[in-house]
ZAMARGU-4260 file (C-alpha; in steps of 0.2 Angstrom, whole numbers, plus 5000, padded with zeros to 4 digits):
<rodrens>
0) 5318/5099/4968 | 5308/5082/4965 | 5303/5084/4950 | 5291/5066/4953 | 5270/5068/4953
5) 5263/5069/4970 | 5256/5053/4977 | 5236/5053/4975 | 5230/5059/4989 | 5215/5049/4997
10) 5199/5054/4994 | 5191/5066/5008 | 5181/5055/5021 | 5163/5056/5018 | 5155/5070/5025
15) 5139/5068/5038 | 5126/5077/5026 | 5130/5066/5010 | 5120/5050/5019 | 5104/5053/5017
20) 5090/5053/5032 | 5078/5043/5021 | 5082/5030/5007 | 5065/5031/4997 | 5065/5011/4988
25) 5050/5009/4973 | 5048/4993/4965 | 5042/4994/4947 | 5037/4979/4936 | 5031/4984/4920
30) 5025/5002/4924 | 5029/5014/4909 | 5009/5023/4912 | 5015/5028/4930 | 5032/5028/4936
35) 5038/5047/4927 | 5024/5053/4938 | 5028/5047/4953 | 5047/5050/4952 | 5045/5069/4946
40) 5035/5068/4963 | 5049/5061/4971 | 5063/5069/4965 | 5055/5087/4969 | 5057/5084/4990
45) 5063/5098/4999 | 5070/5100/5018 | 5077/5083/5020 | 5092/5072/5011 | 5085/5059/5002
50) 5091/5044/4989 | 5079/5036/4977 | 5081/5017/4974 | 5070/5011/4959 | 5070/4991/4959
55) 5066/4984/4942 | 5056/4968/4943 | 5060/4961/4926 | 5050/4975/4918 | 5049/4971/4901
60) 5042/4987/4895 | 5050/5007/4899 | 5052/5007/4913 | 5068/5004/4915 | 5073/5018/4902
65) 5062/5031/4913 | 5069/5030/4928 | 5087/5030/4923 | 5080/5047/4913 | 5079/5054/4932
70) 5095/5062/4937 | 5103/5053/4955 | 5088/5039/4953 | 5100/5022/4956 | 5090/5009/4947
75) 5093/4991/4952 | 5087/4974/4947 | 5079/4963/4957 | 5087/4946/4958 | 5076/4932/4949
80) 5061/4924/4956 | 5058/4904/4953 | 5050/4899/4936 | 5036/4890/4948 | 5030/4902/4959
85) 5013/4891/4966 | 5026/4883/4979 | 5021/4898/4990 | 5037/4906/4986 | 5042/4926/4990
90) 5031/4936/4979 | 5038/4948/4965 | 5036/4964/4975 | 5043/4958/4991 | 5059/4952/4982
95) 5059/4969/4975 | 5059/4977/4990 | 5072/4966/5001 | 5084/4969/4987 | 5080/4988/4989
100) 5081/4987/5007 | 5099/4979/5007 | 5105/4992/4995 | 5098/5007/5005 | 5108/5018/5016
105) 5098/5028/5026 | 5091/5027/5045 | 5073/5028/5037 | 5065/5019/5022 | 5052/5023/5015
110) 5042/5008/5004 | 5031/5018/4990 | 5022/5010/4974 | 5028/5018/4957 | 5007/5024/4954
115) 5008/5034/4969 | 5010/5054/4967 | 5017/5063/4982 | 5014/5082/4987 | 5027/5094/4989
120) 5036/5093/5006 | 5026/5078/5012 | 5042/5069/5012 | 5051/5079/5026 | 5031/5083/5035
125) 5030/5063/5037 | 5047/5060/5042 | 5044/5073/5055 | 5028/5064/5061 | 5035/5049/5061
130) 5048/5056/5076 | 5032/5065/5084 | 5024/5050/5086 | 5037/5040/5091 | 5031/5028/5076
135) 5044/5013/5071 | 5032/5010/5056 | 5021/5024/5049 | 5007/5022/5035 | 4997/5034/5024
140) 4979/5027/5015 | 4983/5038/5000 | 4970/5047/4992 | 4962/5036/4978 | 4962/5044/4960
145) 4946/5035/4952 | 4944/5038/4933 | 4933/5024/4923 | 4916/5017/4927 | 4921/5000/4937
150) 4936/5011/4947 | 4921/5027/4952 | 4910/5013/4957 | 4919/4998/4966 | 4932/5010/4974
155) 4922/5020/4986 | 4913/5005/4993 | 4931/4994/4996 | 4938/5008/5006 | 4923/5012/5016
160) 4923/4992/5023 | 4941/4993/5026 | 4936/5010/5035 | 4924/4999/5046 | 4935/4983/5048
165) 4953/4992/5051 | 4947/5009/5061 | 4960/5021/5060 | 4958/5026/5078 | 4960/5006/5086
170) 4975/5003/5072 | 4984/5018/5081 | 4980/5009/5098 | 4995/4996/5102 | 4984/4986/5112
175) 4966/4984/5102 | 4970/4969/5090 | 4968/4975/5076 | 4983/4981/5064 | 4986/4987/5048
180) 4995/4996/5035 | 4996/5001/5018 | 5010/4997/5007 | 5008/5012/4995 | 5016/5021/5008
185) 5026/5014/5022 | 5040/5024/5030 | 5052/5015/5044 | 5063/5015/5057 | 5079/5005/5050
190) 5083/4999/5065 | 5067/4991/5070 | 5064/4986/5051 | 5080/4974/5053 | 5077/4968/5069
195) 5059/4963/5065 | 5068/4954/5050 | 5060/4966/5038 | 5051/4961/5022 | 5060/4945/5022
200) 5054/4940/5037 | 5035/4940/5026 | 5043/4937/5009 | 5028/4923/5006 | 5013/4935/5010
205) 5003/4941/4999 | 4995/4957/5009 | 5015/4960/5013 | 5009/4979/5020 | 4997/4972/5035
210) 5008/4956/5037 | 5023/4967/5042 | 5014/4979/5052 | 5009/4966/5064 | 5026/4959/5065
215) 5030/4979/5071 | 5014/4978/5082 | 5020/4959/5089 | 5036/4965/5094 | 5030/4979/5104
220) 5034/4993/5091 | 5023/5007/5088 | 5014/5007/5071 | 5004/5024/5066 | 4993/5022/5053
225) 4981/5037/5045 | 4974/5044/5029 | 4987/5052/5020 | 4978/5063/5006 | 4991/5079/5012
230) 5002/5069/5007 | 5001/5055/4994 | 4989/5051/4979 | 4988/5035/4969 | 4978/5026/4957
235) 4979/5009/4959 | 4970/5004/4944 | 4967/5010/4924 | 4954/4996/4920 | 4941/4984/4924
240) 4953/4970/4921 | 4968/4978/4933 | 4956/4982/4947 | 4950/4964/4946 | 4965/4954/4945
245) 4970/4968/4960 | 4955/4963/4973 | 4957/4947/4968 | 4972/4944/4977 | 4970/4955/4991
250) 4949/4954/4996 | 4948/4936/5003 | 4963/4943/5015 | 4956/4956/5019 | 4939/4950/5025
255) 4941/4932/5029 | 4921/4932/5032 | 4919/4940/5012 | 4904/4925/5007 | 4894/4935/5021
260) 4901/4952/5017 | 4896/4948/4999 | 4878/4943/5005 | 4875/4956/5016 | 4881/4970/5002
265) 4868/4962/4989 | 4855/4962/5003 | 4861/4982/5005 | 4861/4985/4987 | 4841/4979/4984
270) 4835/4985/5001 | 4839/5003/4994 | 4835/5001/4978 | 4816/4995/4986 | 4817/5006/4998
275) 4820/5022/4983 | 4806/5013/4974 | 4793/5015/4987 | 4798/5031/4992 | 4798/5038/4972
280) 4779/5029/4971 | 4774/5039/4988 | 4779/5054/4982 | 4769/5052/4965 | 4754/5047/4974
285) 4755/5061/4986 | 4756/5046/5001 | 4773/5057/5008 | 4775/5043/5022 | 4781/5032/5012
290) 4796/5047/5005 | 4804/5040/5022 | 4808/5025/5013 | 4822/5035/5007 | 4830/5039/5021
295) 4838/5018/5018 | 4850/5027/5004 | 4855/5040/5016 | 4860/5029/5029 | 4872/5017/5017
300) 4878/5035/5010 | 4884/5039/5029 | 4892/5022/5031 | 4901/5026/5011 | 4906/5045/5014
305) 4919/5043/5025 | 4930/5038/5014 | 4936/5054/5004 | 4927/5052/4987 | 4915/5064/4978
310) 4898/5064/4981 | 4895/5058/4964 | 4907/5043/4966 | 4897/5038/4982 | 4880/5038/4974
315) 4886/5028/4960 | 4895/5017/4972 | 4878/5013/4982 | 4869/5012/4963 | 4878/4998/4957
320) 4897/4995/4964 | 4888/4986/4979 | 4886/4971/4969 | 4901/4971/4960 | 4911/4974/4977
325) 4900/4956/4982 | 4906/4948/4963 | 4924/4953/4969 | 4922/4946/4985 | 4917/4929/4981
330) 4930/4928/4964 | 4943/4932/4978 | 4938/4918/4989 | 4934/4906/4975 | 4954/4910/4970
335) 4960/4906/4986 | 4949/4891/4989 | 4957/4885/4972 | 4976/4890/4980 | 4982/4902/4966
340) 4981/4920/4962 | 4988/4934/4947 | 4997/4947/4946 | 5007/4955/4934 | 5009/4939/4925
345) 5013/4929/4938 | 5004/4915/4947 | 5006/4912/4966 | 5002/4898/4974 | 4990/4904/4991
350) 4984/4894/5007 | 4968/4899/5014 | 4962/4916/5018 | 4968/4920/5037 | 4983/4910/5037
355) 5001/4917/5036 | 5010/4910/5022 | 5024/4907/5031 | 5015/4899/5047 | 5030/4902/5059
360) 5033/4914/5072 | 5046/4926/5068 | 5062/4931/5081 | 5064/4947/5085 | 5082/4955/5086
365) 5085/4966/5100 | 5083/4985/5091 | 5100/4996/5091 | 5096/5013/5098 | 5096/5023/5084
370) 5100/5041/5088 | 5120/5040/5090 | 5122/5026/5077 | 5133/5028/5064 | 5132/5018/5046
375) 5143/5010/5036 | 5144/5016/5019 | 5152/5005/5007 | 5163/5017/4996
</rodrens>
């Protein structure tokens, strides 16, 4: 008898169900407040194979340390950016995210922010959607969690102008013109993210989310954008000085007419609080015409409503967050007139608003079918 060791056998080829369906990618820079949150959210999905990919974005607090506390999280480190970062160079969050992208496996990828908090099975409910509605790109508008002062009163009034400007209904139609996203939450197709060139093909905007959405929406893909309160929460901001420095960078984007948006919601602001005025003096002098004056408020609380926050917030919002959503406005288009904005520390350098950063028109790759393709895994 041989009394020899048996060769090693080879290790069993990997079996369909270990690669996952979605490879989930969060980038994290410096977010110690939010990210055990968000991945206890993550971690819990149920009904459909998943990987979590946390890219460190030379966090300097625990951030690291919490995500490597997660059981099958993979933590990465996103490769270094420039020292000088006002050359228009790739912002921190989109190198984040290409590095993710690279190291991700899966025919899905979903792009979600380490503040967001998502709902039990809304994971395999938005995959599932994503497939119903033949989307390439698909997009929730979280639900905003609004604690201080400055976040219960700006908030409501931001959301409802993106609600007028970016209509959920025309996003959804391919052919209205108008296109958006929002990063929080973006779940897409692989194939049609790589043939679109992905996040590095937008690696110098600022407003990455809306910037790669019309690249999707360009190249004839379908993009499916909704409110996403079913399934993912977020707060964006924990003080005056974050929500600031925030709107900052994205307003002037947003609404590249913002010196007349931030006129019109002064104008707004003291027609109401006239209009109140005359009604409160009607009704103390029994002259109930002039009550009707009050009807003003209710007409800028329709246009705030719609956008999923308490009563309370909206009242407060139309009280005093019309004119710090005008202070916003103009800071944001004073930055970009001066060609630099923050965030997180860093300093971009930014053209003017309504311009692409990169200012050249992308190729498209033809898309691989995806349904009978098979990836490779690197063992």
């Amino acid at each position: 008898m041989d009394g020899s060791l048996p060769a090693a056998l080879p290790p069993p080829p990997l079996q369909e169900s270990s690669i996952p369906e979605v490879s989930i990618i969060v980038p994290a820079r410096n977010e110690e407040a939010s990210l055990a949150a968000c991945l206890e959210s993550l971690t819990t999905q149920t009904c459909v194979a998943f990987e979590i990919i946390v890219v460190d974005d030379g966090s300097t607090d625990r951030t690291c340390e919490i995500a490597r506390s997660f059981t099958g999280v993979r933590v990465i480190a996103a490769p270094p950016l420039p020292e000088d970062l006002t050359a228009k160079s790739c912002t921190g969050k989109n190198n984040a995210v290409i590095a993710g992208g690279r190291d991700a496996r899966a025919d899905w990828l979903l792009f979600t922010d380490a503040d967001t908090i998502h709902l039990a099975g809304s994971l395999a409910r938005a995959l599932a959607e994503a497939r119903k509605e033949r989307a390439d790109l698909l997009s929730y508008s979280p639900e905003q969690i609004v604690v201080t002062f400055a976040e219960r009163a700006v908030m409501p009034v931001i959301f409802a102008e993106l609600a007028a400007r970016y209509p959920l209904h025309k996003v959804r139609e391919q052919n209205s013109g108008i296109v958006a996203a929002n990063g929080q939450y973006v779940l897409v197709r692989r194939a049609a993210y790589d043939a679109v060139g992905g996040h590095a093909a937008v690696a110098k905007e600022i407003l990455e989310d809306v910037a790669l959405a019309r690249l999707f929406r360009n190249a004839g893909l379908r993009v499916y954008f909704r409110y996403g309160g079913d399934a993912v929460r977020t707060r964006m901001y924990r003080n005056w000085a974050q929500l600031r420095e925030g709107w900052t960078k994205n307003l002037a984007l947003l609404f590249p007419q913002s010196e007349f948006l931030a006129s019109q919601s002064l104008f707004w602001w003291f027609a109401a609080w006239v209009a109140l005025g005359i009604a409160a003096s009607g009704a103390a002098g029994w002259h109930f015409a002039w009550v009707a004056f009050a009807a003003l408020w209710l007409l800028v609380y329709r246009r705030i409503r719609v956008t999923h926050f308490s009563t309370a917030n909206n009242l407060l919002a139309i009280a005093v967050g019309l004119p710090m959503f005008a202070y916003l406005l103009r800071r944001s288009k004073r930055a970009y007139t001066n060609g630099e904005v923050s965030w997180k520390d860093r300093s971009y350098g930014v053209g003017a608003p309504g311009k692409s950063a990169t200012g050249e028109p992308q190729t498209v790759k033809p898309i691989a079918p995806i349904e009978n393709r098979k990836l490779r895994v690197e063992h």
